[in-house]
C-alpha positions as CSV (number, residue, x, y, z in Angstrom):
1,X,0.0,0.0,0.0
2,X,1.5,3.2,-0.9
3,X,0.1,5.0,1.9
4,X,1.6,5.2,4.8
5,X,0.2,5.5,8.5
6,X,1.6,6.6,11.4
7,X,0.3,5.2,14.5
8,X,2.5,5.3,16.9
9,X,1.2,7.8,20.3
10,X,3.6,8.6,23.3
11,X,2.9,6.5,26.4
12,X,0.1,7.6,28.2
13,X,0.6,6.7,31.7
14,X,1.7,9.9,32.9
15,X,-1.2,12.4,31.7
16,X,-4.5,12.4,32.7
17,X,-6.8,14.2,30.1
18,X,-8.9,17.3,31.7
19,X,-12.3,16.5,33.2
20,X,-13.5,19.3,30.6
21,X,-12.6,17.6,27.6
22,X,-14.2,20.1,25.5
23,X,-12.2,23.0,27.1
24,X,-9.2,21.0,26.4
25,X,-9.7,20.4,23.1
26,X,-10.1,24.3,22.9
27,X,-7.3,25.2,24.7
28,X,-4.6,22.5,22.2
29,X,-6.6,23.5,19.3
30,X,-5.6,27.9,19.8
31,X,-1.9,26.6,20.7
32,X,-1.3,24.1,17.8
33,X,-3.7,26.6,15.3
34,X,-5.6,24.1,14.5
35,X,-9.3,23.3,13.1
36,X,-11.3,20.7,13.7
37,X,-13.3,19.2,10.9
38,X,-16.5,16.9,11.9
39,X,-18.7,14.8,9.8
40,X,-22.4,14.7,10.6
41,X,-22.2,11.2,11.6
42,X,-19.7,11.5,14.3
43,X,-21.2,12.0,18.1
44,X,-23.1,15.0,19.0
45,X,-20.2,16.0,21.5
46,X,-17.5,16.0,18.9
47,X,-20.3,17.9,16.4
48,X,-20.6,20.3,19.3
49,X,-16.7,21.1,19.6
50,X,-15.9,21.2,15.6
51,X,-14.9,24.4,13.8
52,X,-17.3,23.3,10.8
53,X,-19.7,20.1,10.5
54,X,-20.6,19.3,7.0
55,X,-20.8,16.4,4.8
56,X,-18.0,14.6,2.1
57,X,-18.5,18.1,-0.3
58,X,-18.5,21.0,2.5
59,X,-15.8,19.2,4.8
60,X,-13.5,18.9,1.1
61,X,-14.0,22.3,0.6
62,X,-12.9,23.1,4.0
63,X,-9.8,21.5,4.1
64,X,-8.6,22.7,1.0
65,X,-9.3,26.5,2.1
66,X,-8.4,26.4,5.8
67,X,-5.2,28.3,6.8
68,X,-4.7,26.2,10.0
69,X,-1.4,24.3,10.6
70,X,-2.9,21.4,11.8
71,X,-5.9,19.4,10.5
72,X,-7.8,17.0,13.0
73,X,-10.5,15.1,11.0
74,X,-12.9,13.6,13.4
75,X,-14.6,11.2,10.3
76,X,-13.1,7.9,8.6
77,X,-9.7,7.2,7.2
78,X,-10.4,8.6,3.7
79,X,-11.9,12.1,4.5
80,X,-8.5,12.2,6.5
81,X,-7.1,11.1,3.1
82,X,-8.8,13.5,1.0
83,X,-7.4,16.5,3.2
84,X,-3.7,15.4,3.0
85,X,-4.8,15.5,-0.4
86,X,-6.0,18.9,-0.6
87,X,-3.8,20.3,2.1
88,X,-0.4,18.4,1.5
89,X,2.0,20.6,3.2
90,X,-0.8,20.3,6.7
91,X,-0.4,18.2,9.2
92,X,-3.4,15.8,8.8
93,X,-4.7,14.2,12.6
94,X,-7.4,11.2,12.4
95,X,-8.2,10.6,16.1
96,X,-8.4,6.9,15.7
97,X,-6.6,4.9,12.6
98,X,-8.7,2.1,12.8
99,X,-11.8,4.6,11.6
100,X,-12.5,2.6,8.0
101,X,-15.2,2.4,5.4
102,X,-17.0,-0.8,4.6
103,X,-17.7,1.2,1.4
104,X,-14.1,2.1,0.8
105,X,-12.9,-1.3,1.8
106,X,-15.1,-2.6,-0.7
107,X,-12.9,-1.2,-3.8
108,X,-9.3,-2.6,-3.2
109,X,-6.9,-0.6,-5.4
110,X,-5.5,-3.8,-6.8
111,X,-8.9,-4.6,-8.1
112,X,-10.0,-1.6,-8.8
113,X,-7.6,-1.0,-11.2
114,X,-8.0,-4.2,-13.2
115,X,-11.7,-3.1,-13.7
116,X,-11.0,-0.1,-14.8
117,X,-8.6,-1.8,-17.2
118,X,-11.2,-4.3,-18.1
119,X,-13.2,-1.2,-19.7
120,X,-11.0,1.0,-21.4
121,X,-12.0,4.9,-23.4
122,X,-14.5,4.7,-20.1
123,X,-14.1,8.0,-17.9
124,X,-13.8,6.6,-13.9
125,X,-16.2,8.7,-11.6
126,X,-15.4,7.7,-7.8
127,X,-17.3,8.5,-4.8
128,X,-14.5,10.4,-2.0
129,X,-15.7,7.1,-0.2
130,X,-12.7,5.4,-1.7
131,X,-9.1,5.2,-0.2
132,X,-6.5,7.5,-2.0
133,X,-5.2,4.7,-4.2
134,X,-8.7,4.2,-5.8
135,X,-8.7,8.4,-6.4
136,X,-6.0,7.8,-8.2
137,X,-7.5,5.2,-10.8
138,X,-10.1,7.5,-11.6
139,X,-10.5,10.9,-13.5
140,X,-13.4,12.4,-11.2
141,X,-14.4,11.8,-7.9
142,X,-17.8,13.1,-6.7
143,X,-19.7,12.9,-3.6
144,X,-23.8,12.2,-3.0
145,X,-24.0,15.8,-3.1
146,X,-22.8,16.5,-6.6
147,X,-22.8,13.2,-8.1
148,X,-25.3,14.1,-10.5
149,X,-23.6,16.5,-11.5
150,X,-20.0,15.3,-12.0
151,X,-22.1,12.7,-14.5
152,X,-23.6,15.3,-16.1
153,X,-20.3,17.0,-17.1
154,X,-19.4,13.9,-18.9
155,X,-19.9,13.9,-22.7
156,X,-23.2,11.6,-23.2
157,X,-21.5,9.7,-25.8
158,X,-18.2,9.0,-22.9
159,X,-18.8,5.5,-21.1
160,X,-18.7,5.9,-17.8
161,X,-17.6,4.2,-14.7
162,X,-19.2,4.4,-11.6
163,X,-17.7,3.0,-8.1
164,X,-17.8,2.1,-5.6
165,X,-20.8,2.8,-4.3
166,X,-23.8,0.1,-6.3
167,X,-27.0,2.0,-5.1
168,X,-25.6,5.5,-5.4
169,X,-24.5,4.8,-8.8
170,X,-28.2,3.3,-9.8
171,X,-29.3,6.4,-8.0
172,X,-27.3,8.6,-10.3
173,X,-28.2,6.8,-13.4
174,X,-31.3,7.0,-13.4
175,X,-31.6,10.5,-12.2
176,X,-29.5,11.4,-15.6
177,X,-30.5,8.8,-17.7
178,X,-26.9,7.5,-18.4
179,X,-26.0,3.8,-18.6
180,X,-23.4,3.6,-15.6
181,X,-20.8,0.5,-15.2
182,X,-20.8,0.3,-12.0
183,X,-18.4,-1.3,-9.3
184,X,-20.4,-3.9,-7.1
185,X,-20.3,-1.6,-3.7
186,X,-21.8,-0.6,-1.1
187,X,-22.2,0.9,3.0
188,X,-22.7,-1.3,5.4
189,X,-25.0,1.1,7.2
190,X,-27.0,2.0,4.7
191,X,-27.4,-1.1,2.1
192,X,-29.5,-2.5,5.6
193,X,-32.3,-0.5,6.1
194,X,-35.4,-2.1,6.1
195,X,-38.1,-0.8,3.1
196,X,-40.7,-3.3,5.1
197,X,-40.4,-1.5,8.5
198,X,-39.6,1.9,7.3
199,X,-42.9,1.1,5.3
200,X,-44.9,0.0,8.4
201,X,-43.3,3.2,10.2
202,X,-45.0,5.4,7.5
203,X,-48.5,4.0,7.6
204,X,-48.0,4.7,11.7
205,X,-47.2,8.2,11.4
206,X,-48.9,9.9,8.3
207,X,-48.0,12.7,6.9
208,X,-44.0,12.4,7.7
209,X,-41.3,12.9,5.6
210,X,-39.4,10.3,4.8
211,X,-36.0,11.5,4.4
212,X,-33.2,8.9,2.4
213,X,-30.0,8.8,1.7
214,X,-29.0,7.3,-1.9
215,X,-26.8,5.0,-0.5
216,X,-29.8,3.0,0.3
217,X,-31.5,0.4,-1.7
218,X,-33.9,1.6,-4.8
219,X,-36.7,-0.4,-2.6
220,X,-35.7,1.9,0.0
221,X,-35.2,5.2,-2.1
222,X,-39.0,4.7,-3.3
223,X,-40.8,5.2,0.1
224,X,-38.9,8.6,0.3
225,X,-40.5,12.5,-0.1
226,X,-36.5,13.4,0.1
227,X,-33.2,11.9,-1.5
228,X,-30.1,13.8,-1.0
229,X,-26.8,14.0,0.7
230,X,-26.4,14.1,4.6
231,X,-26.4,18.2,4.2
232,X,-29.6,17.8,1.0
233,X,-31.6,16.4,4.1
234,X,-30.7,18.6,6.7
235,X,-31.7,21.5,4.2
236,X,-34.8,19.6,3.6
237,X,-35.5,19.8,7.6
238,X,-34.3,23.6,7.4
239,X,-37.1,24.1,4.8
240,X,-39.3,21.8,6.0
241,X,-42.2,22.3,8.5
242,X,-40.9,23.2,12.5
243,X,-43.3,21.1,14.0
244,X,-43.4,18.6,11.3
245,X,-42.5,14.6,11.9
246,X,-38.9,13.6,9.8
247,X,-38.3,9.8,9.3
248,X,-34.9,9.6,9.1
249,X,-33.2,7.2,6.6
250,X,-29.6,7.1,7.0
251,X,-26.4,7.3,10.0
252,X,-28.2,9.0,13.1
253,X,-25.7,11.2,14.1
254,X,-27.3,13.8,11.4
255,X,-30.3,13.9,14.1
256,X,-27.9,16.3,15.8
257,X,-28.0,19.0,13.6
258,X,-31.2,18.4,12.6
259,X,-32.9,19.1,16.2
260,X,-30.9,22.1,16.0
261,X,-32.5,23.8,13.1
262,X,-35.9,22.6,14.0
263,X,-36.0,22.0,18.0
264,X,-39.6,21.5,17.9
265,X,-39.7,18.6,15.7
266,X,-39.9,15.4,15.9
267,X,-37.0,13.1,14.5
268,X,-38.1,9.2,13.7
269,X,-34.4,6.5,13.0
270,X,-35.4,4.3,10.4
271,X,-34.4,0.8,11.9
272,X,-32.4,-1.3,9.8
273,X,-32.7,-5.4,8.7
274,X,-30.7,-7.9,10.2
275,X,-29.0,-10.2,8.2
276,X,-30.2,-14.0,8.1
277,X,-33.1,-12.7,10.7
278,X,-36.5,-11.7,10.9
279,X,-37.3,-8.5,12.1
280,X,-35.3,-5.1,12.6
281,X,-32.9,-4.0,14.4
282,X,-32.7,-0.4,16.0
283,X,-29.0,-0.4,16.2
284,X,-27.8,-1.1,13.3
285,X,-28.3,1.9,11.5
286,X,-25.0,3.1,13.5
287,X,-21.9,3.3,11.7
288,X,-19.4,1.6,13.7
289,X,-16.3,3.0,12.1
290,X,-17.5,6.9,12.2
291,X,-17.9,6.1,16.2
292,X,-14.1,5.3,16.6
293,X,-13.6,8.8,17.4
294,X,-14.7,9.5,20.8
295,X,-14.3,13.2,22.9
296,X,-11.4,11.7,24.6
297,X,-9.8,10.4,21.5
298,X,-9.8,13.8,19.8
299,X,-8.3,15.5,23.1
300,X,-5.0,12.9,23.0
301,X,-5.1,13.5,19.2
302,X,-4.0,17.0,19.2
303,X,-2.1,16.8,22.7
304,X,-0.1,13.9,20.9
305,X,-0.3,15.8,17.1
306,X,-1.1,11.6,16.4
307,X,-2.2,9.5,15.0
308,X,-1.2,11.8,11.8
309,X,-2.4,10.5,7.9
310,X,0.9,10.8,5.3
311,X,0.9,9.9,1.8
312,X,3.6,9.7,-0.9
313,X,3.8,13.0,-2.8
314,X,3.4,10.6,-6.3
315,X,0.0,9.2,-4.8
316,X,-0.7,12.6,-3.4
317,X,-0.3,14.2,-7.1
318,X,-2.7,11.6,-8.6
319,X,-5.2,11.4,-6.3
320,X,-5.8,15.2,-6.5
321,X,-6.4,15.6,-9.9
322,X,-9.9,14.1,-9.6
323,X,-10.7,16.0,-6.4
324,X,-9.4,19.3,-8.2
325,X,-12.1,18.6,-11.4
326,X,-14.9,18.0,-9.0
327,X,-14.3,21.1,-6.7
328,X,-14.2,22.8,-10.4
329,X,-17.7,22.2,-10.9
330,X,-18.5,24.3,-7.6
């Protein structure tokens, strides 16, 4: 693997982390000038000390702009990626290494590229859900916020290829009309949800709005009123009705901000299938790898300036290319 991964942290034995976490995250952020970066999906305590909150597109943005030395990104390994990408000369921070993707793991580079090879004069459009090696394969990356988009800057007569994400790609082509190849990926969280129970939780409480994330299932995506990106749906909420009821169908740490903008509403978590079971389960809809990264992690993060991404400057130089066209597009 060409990336390589520092994870080594001082011993800890002799520090005791502050009983105000929060203030001491404050305190090592001014002294190391440093921003935090959170994804909506991490914990409503890390949301609450961030410097911005967004989703794959906003959070890109962000670290591409920033002027802070240091970059802590409290999301998975390749949003921590994608910044070293954008921000090469930073210091990238990922409070806990072992913060993965089932989606990303789903592409290996290796056979990623002999797909892409398997299909040649097609253009490569990647979700930023894909390590830095897979970037690097491609000629445009795009996230569920623009991936419509990125398609439709494509010639119509250019094949495209569409990874690695299965049900985002169907998503996408049918929403353009294009005839995607597409890698055979997909979330953990999301490919579970249940269309039976989030059915049954619809007839119980008419008149919600069934919000959906297009990582889910089409069986899924058709009981929606909304499909759109993590920030799509919390604009939906923003425009939506105060005291209205919101059925929410992806990762619920977006509930966080979304009982921000409307206090007075009332937020429904779509419960997910279990696999080989009958029934639902209210937990799985959790994405274990975005709750790595705990309070207490990001505090040792920055006292340590560890666990810290780096990346070959080669990898680094390939895998910004596609980043660079998408931002483009604006």
């Amino acid at each position: 693997m060409v990336a390589t991964l520092l994870a080594m942290l001082p011993v800890r034995a002799s520090v005791t982390p502050p009983v105000d976490l929060a203030a001491g995250i404050r305190d090592l952020k001014r002294e190391l000038n440093a921003v935090i970066l959170a994804h909506y999906y991490q914990e409503g305590d890390i949301q609450d000390v961030a410097d911005f909150i967004g989703d794959s597109l906003q959070l890109a943005r962000q670290a591409a702009q920033t002027s802070a030395d240091v970059i802590v990104f409290c999301g998975v390994h390749f949003m921590a990626e994608s910044a070293k990408i954008l921000s090469p000369h930073k210091q990238v921070l990922l409070p806990d290494l072992a913060a993965g993707c089932s989606l990303s793991e789903s592409a290996p580079a290796e056979a990623f590229a002999a797909f892409v090879a398997a299909h040649p004069g097609h253009q490569v459009v990647t979700y930023v859900n894909s390590s830095a090696a897979v970037k690097a394969l491609s000629d445009w990356c795009c996230t569920s916020s623009n991936a419509v988009a990125v398609v439709e800057a494509i010639p119509r007569d250019v094949p495209i290829i569409f990874a690695p994400d299965k049900y985002l790609g169907d998503w996408v082509a049918r929403k353009t009309g294009r005839d995607l190849v597409l890698w055979d990926g997909s979330c953990e969280v999301h490919e579970l949800f249940s269309a039976s129970a989030i059915a049954d939780l619809k007839a119980a409480h008419p008149g919600c709005t069934v919000l959906v994330h297009p990582e889910c299932p089409h069986a899924v995506r058709l009981l929606a009123d909304v499909v759109g990106s993590t920030k799509g749906l919390l604009d939906a909420v923003r425009r939506g009705d105060p005291l209205g009821t919101y059925l929410v169908v992806t990762e619920p740490g977006i509930i966080h901000q979304m009982r921000k903008v409307a206090p007075e509403a009332t937020f429904l978590m779509a419960p997910a299938a279990v696999r080989g079971q009958e029934g639902a389960c209210t937990s799985c809809n959790t994405c274990p790898h975005m709750r790595r990264n705990t309070l207490e992690k990001l505090w040792w993060s920055l006292r340590n300036r560890a666990p810290e991404i780096r990346l070959a400057p080669e990898l680094i130089a390939r895998a910004r290319l596609p980043i660079e066209r998408m931002l483009s597009l604006g």
